[in-house]
N, C-alpha and C positions, 0 to 999 in steps of 0.2 A: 593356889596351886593345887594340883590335883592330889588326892588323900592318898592315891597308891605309892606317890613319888615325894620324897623330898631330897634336898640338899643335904648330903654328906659334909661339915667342913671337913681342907684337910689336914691333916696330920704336918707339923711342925717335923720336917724330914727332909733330907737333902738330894736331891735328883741322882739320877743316875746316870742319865743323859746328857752330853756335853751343852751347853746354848742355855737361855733362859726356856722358863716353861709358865705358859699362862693357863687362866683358866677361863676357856670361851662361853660367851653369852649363848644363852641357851633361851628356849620358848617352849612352855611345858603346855597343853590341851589336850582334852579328854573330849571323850565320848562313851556313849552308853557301852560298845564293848571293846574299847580300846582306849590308854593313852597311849600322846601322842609328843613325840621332840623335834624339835629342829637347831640341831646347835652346830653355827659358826665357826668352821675350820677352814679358815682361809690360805690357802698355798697349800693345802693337802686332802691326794687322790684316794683312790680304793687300796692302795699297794699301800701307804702308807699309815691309815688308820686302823684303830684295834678295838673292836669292841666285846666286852667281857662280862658276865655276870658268878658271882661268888659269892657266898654265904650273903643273898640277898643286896648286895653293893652292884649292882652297874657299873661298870667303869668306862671312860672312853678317852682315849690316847692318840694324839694326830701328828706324823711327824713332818717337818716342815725341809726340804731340800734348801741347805744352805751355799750349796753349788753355785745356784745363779746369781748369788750376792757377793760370792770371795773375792772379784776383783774391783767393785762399783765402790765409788769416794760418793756419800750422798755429800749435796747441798742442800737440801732440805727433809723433813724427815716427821714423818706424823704420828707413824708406829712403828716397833717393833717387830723382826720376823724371831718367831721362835717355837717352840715345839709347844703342842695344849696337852692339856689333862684335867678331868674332870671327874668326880663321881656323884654316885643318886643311891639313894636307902631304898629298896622299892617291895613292893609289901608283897604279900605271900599270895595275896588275888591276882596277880597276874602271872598268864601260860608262860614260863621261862620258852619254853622251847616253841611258843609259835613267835616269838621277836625277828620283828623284818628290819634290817639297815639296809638302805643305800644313800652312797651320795652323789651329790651334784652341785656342779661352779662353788665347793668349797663348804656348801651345807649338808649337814649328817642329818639324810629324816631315819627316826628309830619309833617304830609303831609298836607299843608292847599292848598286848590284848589281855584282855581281860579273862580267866577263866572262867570255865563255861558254869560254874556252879556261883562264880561272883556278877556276874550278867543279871538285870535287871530284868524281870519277863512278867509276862501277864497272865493270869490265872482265867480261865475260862471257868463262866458261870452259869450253870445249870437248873431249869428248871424242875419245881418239885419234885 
């Protein structure tokens, strides 16, 4: 996993949100000046997800419309629909303020760059 980012567990705490709340799979990758996320929020758009950084924790919160399901009897049934929440520890080398989110068909990409003094660079070598 990459050293800017790890796994927050969470806190033994009761929702506040009506519905179950899971915590979605996520895909952590780096590059020389950015990590990079991609995490799995299925049934939820831009209007619904919350992304948040505080005292170094990441957070991210997807809410799920439970509208389209209040009148449907399943017969069979693989998953769960429910609200996500997630969080990440993330280290003091990366720009808070240059973090790009968007999403799409239900995945959150979140690019946190690296700051420009933690950036790997090459030293030019000069003769005598």
């Amino acid at each position: 996993m990459a050293k800017d980012v790890s796994v927050k567990q969470p806190a033994a705490q009761e929702g506040t949100r009506p519905g179950r709340t899971y915590q979605p799979n996520v895909d952590i990758g780096e590059r020389q000046d950015a990590v990079w996320m991609s995490v799995d929020l299925p049934g939820v758009d831009e209007k619904s997800v919350e992304v948040g950084l505080h005292d170094g924790v990441l957070t991210i919160e997807g809410n799920v419309s439970l509208a389209d399901y209040e009148d449907l009897q399943p017969l069979y049934s693989e998953y769960n629909v429910g609200n996500f929440e997630r969080s990440f520890r993330v280290s003091n080398r990366l720009d808070p303020k240059g973090i790009e989110a968007r999403i799409e068909n239900g995945v959150l990409h979140l690019l946190l760059p690296r700051a420009e003094d933690a950036r790997p660079r090459t030293i030019a070598v000069r003769a005598g």
